[in-house]
C-alpha positions in Angstrom: -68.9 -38.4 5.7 -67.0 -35.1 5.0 -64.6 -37.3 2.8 -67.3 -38.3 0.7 -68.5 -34.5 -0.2 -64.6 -33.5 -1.3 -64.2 -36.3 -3.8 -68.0 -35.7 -5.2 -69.4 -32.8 -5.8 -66.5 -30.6 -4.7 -64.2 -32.2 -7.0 -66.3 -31.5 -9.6 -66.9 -27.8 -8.7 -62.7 -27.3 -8.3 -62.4 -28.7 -11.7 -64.8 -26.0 -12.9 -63.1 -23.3 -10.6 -59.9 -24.4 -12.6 -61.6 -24.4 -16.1 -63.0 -21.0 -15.7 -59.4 -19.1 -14.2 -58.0 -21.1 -17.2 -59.9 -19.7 -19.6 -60.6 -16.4 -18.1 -58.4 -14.7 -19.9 -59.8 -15.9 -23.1 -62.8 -15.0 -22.4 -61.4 -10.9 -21.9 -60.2 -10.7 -24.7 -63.4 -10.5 -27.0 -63.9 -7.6 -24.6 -60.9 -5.8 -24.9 -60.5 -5.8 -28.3 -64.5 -4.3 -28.8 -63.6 -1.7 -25.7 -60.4 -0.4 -28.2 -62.1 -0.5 -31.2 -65.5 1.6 -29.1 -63.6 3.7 -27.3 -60.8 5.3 -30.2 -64.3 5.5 -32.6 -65.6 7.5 -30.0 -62.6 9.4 -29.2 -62.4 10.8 -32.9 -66.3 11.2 -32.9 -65.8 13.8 -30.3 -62.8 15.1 -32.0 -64.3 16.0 -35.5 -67.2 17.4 -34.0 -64.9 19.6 -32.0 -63.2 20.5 -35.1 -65.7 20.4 -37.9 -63.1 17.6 -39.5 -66.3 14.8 -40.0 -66.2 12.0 -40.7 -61.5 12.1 -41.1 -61.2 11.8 -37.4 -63.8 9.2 -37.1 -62.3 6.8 -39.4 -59.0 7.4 -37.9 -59.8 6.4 -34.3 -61.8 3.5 -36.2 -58.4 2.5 -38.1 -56.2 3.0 -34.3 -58.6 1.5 -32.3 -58.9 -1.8 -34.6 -55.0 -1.7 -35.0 -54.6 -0.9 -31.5 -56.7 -3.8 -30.7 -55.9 -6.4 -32.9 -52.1 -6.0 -31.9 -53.2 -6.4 -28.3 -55.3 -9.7 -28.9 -52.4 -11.1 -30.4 -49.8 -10.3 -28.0 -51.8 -11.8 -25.7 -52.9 -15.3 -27.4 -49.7 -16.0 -28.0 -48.6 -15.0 -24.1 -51.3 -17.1 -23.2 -50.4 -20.2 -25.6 -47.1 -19.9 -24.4 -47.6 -20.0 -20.7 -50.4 -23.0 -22.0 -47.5 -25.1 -24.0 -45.6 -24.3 -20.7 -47.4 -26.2 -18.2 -48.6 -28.8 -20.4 -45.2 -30.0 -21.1 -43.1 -30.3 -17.9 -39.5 -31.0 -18.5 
């Protein structure tokens, strides 16, 4: 009887498991990118109202963070496409 549970409903709830750390990473990355972009807007909010510099500092941190960010999505698809090609094509 304990057979029959593994190959129904657990096999279907380890082929999700392995679907969702698969594409876990993925799913970061919309995350990371909006956290960069957020966070170095932020940063030179605070700084040109520190410094009376509005809205220069702003745009700058806008212009990093999106840079910043972009670069980092990238580097990441394309880790994450290569480890993909990887192990769907044995040698």
């Amino acid at each position: 009887m304990s057979d029959s549970r593994k190959e129904g409903p657990g096999k279907e709830d380890s082929s999700l498991g392995q679907v969702v750390r698969e594409m876990g990473p993925y799913m970061s990355l919309g995350f990371q990118l909006a956290a960069a972009v957020v966070g170095f807007f932020l940063l030179g909010h605070w700084l040109d109202n520190r410094y009376d510099t509005s809205p220069w500092l702003k745009l700058l941190g806008l212009l990093l963070g999106a840079t910043g960010g972009f670069i980092k999505f990238f580097k990441t698809v394309a880790r994450l496409d290569k480890k993909s090609n990887k192990n769907s094509n044995p040698p």
